[in-house]
MITIMAR-383863 format. One record per residue: residue number from 1; residue in one letter; x, y, z of N, C-alpha, C, O in turn. Coordinates in steps of 0.2 Angstrom, whole numbers. Example, Ala and Ser with C-alpha at 12.3 -4.5 7.8 and 13.67 -1.06 7.14 Angstrom:
{node 1; a; {66; -28; 39}; {62; -22; 39}; {66; -16; 39}; {71; -17; 42}},
{node 2; s; {64; -11; 35}; {68; -5; 36}; {64; 0; 39}; {67; 6; 40}},
END
This chain:
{node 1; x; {-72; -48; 83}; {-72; -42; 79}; {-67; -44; 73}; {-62; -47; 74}},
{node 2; x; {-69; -42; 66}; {-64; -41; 60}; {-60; -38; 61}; {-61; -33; 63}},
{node 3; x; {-52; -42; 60}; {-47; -38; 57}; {-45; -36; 50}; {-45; -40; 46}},
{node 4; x; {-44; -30; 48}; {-40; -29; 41}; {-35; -27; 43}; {-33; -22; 47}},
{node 5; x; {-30; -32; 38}; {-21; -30; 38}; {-18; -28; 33}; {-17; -32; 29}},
{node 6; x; {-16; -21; 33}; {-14; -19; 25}; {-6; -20; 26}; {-4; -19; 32}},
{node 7; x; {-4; -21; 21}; {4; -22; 21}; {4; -19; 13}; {1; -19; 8}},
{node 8; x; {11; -15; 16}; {16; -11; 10}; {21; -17; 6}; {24; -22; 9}},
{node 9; x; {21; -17; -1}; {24; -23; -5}; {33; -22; -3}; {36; -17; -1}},
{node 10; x; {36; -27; -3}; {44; -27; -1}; {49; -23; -7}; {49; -22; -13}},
{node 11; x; {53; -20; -3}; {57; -15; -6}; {57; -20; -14}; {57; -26; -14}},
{node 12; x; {56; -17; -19}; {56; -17; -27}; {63; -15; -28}; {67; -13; -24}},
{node 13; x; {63; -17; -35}; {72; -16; -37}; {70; -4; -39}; {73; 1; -38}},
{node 14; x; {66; -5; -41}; {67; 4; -42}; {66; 6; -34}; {68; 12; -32}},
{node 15; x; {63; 3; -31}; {64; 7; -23}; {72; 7; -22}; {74; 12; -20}},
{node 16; x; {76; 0; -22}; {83; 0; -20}; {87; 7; -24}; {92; 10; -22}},
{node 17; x; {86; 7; -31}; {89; 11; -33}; {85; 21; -36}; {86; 26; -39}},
{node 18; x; {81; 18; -29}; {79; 27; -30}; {77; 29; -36}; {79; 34; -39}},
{node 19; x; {73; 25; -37}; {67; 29; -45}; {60; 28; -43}; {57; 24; -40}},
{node 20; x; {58; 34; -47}; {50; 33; -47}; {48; 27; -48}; {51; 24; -52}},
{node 21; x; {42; 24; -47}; {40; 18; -49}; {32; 17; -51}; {29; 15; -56}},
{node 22; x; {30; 20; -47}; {23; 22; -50}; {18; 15; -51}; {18; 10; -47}},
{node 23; x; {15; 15; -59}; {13; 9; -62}; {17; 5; -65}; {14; 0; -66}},
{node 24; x; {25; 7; -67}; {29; 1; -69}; {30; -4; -66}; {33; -4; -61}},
{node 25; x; {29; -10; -69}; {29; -16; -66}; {37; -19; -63}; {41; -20; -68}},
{node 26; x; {38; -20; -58}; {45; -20; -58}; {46; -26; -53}; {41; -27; -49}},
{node 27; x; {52; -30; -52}; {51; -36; -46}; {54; -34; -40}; {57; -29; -39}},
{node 28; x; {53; -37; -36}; {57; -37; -29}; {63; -38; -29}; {66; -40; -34}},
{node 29; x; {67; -37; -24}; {73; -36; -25}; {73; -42; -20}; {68; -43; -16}},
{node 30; x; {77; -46; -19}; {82; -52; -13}; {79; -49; -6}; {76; -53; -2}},
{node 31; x; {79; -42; -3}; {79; -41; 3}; {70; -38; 2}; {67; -36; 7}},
{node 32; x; {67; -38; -3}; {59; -37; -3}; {57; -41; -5}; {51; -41; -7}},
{node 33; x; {60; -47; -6}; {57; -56; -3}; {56; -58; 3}; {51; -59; 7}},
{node 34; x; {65; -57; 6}; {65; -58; 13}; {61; -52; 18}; {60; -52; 24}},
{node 35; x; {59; -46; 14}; {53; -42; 20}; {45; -47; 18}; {41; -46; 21}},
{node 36; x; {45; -50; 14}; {36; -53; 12}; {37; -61; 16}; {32; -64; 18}},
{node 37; x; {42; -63; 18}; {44; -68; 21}; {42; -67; 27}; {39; -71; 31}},
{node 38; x; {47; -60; 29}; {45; -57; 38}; {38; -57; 39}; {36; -61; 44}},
{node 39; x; {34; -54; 36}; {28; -52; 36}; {24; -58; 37}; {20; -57; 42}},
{node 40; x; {24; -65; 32}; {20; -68; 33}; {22; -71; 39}; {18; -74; 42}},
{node 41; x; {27; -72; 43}; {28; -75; 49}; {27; -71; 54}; {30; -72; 59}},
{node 42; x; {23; -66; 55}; {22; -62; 59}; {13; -62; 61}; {9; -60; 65}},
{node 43; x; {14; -64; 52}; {4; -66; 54}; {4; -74; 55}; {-1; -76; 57}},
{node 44; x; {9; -79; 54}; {8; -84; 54}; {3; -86; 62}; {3; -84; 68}},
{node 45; x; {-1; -93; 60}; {-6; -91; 63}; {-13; -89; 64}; {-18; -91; 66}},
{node 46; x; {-11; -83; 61}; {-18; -78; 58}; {-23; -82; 52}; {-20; -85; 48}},
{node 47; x; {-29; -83; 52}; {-35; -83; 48}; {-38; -78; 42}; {-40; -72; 45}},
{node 48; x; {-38; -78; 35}; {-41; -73; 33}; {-45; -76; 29}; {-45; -82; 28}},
{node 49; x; {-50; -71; 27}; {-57; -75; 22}; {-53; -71; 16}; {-55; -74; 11}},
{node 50; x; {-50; -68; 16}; {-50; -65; 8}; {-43; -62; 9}; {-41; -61; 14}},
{node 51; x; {-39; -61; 3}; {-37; -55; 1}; {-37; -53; -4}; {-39; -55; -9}},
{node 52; x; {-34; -47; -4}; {-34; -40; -8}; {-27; -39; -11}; {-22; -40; -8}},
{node 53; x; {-26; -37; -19}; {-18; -34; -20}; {-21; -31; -28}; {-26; -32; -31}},
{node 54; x; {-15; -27; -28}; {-15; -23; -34}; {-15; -28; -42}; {-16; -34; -42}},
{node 55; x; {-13; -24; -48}; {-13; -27; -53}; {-5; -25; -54}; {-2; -22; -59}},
{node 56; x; {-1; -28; -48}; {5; -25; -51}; {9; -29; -46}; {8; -29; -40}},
{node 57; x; {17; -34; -51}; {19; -38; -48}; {21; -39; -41}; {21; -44; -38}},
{node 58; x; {23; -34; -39}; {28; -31; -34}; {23; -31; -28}; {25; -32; -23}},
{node 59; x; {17; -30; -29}; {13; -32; -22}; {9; -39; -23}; {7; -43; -18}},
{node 60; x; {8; -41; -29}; {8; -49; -31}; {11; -55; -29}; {8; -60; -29}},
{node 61; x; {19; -53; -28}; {24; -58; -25}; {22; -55; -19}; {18; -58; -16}},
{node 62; x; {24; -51; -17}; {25; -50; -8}; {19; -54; -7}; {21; -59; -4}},
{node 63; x; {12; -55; -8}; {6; -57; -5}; {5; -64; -4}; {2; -67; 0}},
{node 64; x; {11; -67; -13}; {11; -72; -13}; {18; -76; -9}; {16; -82; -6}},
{node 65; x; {23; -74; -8}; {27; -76; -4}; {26; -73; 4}; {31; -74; 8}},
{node 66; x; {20; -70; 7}; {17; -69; 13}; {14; -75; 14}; {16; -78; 19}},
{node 67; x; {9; -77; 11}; {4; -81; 11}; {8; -87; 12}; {6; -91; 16}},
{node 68; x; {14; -89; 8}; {17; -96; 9}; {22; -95; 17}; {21; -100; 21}},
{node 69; x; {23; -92; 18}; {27; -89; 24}; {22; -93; 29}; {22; -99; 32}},
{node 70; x; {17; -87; 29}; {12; -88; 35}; {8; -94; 34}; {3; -95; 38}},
{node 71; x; {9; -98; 30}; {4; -103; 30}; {-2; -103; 29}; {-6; -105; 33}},
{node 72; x; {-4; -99; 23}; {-10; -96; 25}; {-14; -99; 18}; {-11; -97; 14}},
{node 73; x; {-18; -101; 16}; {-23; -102; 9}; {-31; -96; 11}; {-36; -95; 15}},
{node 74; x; {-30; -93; 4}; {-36; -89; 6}; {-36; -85; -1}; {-31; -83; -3}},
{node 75; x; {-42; -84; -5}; {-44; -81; -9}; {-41; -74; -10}; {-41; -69; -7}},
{node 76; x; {-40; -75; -17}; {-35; -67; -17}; {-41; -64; -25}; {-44; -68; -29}},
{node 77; x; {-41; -57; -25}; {-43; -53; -27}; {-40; -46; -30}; {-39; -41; -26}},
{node 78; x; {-38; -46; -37}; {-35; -43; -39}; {-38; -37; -45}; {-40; -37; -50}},
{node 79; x; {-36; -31; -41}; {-39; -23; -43}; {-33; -17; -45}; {-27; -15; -43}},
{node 80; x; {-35; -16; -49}; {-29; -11; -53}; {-31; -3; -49}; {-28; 2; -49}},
{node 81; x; {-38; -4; -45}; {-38; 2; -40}; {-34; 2; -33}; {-34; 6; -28}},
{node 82; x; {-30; -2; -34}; {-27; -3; -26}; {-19; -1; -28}; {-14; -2; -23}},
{node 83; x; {-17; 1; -35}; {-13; 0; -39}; {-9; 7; -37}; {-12; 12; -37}},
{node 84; x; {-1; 7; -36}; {2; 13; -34}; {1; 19; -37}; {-3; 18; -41}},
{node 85; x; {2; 24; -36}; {-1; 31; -38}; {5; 31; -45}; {11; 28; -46}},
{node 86; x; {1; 33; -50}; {4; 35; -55}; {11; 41; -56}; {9; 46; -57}},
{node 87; x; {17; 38; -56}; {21; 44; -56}; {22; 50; -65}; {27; 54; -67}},
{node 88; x; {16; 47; -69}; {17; 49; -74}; {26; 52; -77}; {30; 48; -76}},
{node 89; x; {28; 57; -79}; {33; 57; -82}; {40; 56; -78}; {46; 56; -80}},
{node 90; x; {37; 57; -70}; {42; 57; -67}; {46; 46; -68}; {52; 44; -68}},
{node 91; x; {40; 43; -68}; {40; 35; -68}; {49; 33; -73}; {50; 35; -78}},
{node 92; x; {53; 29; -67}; {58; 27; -71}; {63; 33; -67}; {69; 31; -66}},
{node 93; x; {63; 39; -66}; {68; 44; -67}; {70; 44; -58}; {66; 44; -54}},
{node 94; x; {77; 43; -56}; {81; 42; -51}; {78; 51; -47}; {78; 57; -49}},
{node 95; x; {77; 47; -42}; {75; 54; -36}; {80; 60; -36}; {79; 66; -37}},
{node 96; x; {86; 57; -35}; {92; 61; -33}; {89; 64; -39}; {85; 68; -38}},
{node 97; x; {92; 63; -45}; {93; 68; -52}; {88; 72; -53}; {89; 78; -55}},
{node 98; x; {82; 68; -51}; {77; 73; -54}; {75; 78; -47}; {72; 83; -49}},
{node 99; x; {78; 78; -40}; {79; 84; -39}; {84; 90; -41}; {82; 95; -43}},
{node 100; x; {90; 88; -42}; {94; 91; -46}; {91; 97; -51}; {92; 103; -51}},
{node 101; x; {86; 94; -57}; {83; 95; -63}; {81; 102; -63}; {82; 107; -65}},
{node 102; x; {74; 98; -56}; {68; 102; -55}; {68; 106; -49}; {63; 109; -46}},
{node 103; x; {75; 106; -46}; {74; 106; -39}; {70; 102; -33}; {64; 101; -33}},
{node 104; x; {75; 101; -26}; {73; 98; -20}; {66; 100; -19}; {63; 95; -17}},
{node 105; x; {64; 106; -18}; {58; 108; -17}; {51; 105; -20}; {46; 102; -19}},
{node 106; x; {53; 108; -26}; {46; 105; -31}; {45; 95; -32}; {41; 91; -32}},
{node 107; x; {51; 94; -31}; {50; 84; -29}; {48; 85; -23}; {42; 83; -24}},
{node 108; x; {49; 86; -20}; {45; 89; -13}; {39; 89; -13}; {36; 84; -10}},
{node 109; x; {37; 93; -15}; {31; 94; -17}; {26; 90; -19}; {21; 88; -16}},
{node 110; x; {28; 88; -28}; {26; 81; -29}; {26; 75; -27}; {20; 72; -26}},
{node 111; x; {33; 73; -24}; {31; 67; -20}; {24; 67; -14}; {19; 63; -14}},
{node 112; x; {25; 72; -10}; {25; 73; -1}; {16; 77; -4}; {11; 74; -2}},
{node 113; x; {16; 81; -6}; {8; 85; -5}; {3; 83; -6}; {5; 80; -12}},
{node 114; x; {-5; 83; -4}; {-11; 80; -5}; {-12; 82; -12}; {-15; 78; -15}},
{node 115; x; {-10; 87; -15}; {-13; 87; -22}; {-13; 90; -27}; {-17; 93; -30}},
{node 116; x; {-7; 89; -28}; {-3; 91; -30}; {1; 87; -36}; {5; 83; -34}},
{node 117; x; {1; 86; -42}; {1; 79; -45}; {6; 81; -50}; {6; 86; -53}},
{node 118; x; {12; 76; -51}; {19; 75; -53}; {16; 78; -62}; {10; 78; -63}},
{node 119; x; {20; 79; -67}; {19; 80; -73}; {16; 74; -76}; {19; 69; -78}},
{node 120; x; {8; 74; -77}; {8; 67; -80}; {4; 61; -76}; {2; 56; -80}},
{node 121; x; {4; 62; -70}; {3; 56; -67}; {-4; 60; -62}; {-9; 64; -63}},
{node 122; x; {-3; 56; -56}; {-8; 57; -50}; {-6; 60; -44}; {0; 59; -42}},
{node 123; x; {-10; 63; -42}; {-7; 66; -34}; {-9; 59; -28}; {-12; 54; -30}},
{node 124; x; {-8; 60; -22}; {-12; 56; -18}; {-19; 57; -17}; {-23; 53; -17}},
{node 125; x; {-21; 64; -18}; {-29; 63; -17}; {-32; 63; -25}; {-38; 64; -25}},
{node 126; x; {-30; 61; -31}; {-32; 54; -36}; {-31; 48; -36}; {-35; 43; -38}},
{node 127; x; {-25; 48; -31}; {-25; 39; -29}; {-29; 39; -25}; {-33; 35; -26}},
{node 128; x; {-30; 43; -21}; {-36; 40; -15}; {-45; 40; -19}; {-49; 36; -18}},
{node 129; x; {-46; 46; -23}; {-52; 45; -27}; {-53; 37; -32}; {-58; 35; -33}},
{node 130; x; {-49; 36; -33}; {-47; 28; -38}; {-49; 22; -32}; {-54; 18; -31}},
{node 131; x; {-44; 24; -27}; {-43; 19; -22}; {-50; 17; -16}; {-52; 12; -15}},
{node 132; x; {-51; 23; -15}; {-57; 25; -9}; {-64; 20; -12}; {-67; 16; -9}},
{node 133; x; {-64; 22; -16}; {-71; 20; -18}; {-72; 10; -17}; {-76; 6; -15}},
{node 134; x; {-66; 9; -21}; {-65; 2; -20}; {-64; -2; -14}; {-67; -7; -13}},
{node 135; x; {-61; 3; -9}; {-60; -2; -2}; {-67; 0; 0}; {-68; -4; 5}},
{node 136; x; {-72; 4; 1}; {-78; 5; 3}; {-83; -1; 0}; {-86; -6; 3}},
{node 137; x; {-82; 0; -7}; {-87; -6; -11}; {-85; -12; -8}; {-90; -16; -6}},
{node 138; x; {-77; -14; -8}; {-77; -20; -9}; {-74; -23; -2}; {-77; -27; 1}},
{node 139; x; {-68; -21; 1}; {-64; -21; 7}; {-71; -22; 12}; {-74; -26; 15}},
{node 140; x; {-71; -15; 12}; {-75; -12; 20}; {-82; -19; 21}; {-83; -22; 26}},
{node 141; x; {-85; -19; 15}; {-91; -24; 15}; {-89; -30; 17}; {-93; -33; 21}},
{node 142; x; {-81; -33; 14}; {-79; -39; 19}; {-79; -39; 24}; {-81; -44; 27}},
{node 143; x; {-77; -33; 28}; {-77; -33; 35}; {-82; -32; 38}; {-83; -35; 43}},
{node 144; x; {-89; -27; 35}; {-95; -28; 38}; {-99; -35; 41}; {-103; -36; 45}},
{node 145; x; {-97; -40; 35}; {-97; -46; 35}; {-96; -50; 40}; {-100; -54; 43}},
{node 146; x; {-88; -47; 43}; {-87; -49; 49}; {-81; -56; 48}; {-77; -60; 51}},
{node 147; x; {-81; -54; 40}; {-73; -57; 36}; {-67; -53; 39}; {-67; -47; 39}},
{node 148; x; {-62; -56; 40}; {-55; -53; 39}; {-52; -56; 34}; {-53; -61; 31}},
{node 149; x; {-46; -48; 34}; {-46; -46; 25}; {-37; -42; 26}; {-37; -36; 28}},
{node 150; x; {-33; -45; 24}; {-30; -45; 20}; {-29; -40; 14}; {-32; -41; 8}},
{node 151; x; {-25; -36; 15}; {-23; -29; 9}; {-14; -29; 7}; {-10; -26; 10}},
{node 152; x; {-12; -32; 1}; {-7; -33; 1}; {-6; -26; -5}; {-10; -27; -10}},
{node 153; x; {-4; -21; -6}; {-2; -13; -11}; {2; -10; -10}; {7; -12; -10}},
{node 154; x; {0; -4; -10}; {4; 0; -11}; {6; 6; -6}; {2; 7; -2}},
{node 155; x; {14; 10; -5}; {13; 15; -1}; {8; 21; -2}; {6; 25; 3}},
{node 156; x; {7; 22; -7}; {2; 28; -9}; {-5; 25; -8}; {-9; 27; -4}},
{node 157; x; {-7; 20; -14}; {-15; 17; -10}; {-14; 15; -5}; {-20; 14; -3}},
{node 158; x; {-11; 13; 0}; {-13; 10; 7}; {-14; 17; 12}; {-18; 18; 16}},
{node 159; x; {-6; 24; 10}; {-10; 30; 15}; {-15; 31; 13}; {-19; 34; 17}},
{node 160; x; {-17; 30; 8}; {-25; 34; 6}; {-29; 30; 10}; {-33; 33; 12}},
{node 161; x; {-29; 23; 12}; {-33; 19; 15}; {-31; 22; 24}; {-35; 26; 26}},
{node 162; x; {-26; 21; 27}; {-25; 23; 34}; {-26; 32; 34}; {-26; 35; 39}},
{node 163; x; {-27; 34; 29}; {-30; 39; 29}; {-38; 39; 32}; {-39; 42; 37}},
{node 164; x; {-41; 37; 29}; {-46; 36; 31}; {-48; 32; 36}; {-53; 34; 38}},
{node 165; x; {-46; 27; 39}; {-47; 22; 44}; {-45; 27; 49}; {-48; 27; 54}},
{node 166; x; {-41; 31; 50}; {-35; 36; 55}; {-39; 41; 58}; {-38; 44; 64}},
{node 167; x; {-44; 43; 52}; {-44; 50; 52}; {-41; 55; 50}; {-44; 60; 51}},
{node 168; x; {-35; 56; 46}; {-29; 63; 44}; {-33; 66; 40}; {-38; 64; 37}},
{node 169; x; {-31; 73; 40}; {-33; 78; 36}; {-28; 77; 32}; {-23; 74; 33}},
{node 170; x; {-30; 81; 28}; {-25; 84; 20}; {-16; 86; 24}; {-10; 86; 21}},
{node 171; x; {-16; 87; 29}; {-8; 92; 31}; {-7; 84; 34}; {-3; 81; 30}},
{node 172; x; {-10; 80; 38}; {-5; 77; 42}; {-5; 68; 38}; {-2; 63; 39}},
{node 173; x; {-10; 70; 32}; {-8; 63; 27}; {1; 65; 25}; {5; 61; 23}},
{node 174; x; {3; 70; 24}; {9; 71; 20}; {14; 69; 25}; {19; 69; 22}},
{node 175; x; {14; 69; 30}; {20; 66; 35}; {19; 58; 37}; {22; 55; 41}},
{node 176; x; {15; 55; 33}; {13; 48; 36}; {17; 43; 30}; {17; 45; 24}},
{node 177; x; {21; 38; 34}; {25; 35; 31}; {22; 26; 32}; {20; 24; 37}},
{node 178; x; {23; 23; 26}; {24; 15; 28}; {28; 12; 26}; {29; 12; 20}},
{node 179; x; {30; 8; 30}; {38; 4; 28}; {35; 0; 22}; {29; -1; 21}},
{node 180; x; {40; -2; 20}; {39; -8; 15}; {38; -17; 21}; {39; -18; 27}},
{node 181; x; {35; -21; 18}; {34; -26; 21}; {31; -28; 29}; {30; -33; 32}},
{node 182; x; {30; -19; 31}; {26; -20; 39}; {19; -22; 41}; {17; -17; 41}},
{node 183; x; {15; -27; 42}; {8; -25; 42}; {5; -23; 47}; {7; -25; 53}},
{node 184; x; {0; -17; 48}; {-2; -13; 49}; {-10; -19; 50}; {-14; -21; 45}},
{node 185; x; {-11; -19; 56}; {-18; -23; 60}; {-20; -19; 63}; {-18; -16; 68}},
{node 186; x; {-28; -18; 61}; {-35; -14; 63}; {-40; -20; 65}; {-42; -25; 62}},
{node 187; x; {-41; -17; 70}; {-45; -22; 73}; {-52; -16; 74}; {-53; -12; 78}},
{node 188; x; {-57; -17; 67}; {-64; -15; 65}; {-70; -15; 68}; {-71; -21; 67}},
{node 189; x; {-76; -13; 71}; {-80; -19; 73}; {-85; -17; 63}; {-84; -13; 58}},
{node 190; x; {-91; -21; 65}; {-95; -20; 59}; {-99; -16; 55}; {-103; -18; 51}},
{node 191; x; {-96; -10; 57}; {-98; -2; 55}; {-93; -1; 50}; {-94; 1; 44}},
{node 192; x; {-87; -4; 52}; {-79; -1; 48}; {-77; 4; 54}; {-72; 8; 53}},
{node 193; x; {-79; 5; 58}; {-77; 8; 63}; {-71; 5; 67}; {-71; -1; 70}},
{node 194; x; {-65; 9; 68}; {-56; 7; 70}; {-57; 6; 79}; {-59; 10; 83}},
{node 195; x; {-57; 0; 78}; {-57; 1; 88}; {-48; 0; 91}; {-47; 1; 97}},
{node 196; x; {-44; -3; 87}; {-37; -5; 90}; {-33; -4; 81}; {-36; -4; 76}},
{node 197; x; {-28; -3; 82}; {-24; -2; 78}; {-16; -5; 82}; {-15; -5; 88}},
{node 198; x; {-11; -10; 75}; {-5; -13; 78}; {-1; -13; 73}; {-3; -14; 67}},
{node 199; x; {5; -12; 76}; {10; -10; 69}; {13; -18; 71}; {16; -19; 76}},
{node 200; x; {12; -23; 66}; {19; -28; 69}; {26; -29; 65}; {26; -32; 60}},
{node 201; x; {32; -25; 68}; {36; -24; 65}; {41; -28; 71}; {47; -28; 70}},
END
């Protein structure tokens, strides 16, 4: 049976320092090298026909410092639909402060609820309508194939994908968390239908 492995991009330097980051393109930081390092030594071994990553550096390096890791060569494929959720005005502004600002709640809010969207930007259920459409077209079809497929993105495009592979409604996507750098292995048959799921951390 196909597997699809989606893996979250390694701690970025605006993750270390608690800023929105959104679509700014920003680099990895020293320890969100050594998590794309971890990752690939965790698939090492592993066979993919394809992968997948955003149009944005920070999940471009992780997928390319995974793939050297894990020793792996394989066909990469690059979409601006797989691309983190846009934080519009909030992008660039330190979490702490900008609760302060606007209060804890309303970043709250913004961050954490299905659709509910920051001044400016996207909620998750926009990233998920940008997002969804693409891995059905293009992901899921590799797996019907019977390809295993490689997802290296984002935390917000990626819940919107384990959202859908999982099952969650709109309340229980907002409590669902993905570490930076873990990959998260679905074992599909050729429906796209989830038969086993594995967190390798």
């Amino acid at each position: 049976m196909p597997h699809l492995v989606l893996v979250r991009h390694g701690q970025s330097l605006w993750n270390l320092q608690n800023r929105f980051t959104g679509w700014v393109d920003v680099p990895l930081t020293p320890e969100g090298e050594a998590e794309a390092r971890r990752a690939g030594e965790r698939l090492r071994g592993r066979r993919f026909d394809v992968a997948y990553t955003s149009a944005l550096v920070r999940a471009q390096e992780t997928l390319r410092l995974l793939v050297d890791s894990a020793g792996i060569d394989v066909p990469v494929i690059r979409d601006a639909a797989l691309n983190e959720r846009d934080y519009g005005d909030l992008a660039g502004l330190n979490k702490a402060a900008t609760a302060e600002r606007y209060g804890a709640e309303q970043v709250h809010v913004w961050r954490r609820s299905f659709d509910v969207a920051p001044p400016g930007g996207e909620s998750l259920k926009d990233t998920a309508a940008r997002t969804l459409p693409f891995f059905e077209r293009a992901i899921l079809e590799d797996v019907r194939a019977g390809r295993d497929v490689l997802v290296v993105a984002h935390g917000n495009s990626n819940r919107s994908i384990v959202m859908r592979l999982d099952g969650l409604d709109e309340e229980a996507v907002t409590s669902l968390e993905l570490a930076t750098g873990v990959p998260l292995d679905y074992e599909l048959d050729t429906t796209g239908a989830v038969l086993g799921k594995d967190v390798l951390d």
